[in-house]
C-alpha positions in Angstrom: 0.0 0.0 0.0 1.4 3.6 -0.8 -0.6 6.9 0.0 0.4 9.8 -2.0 -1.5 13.7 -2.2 -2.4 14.6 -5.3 -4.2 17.8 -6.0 -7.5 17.4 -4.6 -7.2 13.9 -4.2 -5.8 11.7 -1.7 -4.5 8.3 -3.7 -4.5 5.1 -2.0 -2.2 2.4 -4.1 -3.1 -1.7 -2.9 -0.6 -4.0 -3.9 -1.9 -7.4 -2.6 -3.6 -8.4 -0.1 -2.3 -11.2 2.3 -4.5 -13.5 4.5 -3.2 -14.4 7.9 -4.2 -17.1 10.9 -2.0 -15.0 13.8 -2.6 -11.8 15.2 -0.1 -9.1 14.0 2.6 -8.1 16.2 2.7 -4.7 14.4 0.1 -2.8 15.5 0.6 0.3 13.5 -2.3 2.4 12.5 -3.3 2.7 8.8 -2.3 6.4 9.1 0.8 6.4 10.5 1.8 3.0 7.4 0.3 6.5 5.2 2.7 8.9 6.3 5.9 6.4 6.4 4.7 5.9 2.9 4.6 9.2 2.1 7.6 10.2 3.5 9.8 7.4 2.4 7.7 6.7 -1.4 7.8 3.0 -0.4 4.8 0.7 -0.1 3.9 -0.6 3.6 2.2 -3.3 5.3 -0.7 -2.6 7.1 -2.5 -5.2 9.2 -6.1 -4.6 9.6 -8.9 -7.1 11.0 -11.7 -8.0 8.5 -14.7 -6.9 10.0 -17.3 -8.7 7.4 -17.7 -11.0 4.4 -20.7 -11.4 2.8 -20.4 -12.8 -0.8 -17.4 -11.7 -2.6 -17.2 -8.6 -0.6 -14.6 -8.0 2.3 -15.4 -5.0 4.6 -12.6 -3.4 6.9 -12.2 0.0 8.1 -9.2 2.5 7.7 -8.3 5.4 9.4 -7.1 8.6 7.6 -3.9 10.8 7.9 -4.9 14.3 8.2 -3.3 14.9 4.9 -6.6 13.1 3.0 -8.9 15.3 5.6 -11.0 17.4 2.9 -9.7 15.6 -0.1 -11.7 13.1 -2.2 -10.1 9.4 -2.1 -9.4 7.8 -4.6 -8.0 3.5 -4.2 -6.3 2.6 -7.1 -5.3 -1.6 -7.9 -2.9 -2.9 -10.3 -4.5 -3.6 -14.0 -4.6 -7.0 -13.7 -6.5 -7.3 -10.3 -5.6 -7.4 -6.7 -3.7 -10.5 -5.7 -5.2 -12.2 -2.7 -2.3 -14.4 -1.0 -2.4 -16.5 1.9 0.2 -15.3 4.8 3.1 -17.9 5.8 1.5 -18.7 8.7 -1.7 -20.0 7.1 -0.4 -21.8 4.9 1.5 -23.4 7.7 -1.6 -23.9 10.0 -3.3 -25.2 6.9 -0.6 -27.7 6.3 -0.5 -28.5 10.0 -4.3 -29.5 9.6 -4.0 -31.4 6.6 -1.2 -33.8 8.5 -3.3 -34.2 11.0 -6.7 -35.4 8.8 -8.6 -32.2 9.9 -9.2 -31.2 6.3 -10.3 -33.3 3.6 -10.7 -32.5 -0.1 -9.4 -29.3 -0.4 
């Protein structure tokens, strides 16, 4: 993810989008990944809890930097669609099941 201002608009740049088992030890707010972002023009990680799926629709909630205050937001994904990626760790827990006969046909 990379935040940038531009004009009247704040940009928000996803990357991928990686599905994990644990809870992240970096707790950072989405703002604060913004501004590093900003400040450094490299993309961040940012760990936030999905709060609903329903369908093919996942719902979460970001906070804002106070440079997007006032400004229109605009999300941009690459061309070719946003990768969806399971983390390390769920592949591992997943792997871990598997040995263990708790999943079948998958």
């Amino acid at each position: 993810m990379v935040g940038k201002v531009n004009g009247e608009y704040f940009d928000i740049y996803l990357t991928d989008i990686k599905l994990h088992t644990t809870k992240p030890n970096n707790n950072e707010s989405f703002s604060r990944k913004v501004e590093k972002s900003m400040k450094n023009g490299k993309p961040q990680r940012v760990h936030k809890k999905i709060q609903n799926i329903e369908e093919n629709n996942l719902k979460l909630s970001i906070d804002l930097p106070e440079e997007a205050k006032g400004k229109t937001i605009r999300v941009f994904i690459p061309d070719d669609g946003l990768p969806i990626k399971l983390g390390k760790d769920a592949e591992e827990k997943i792997k871990s099941m598997e040995e263990k006969g708790l999943l079948k046909n998958l």
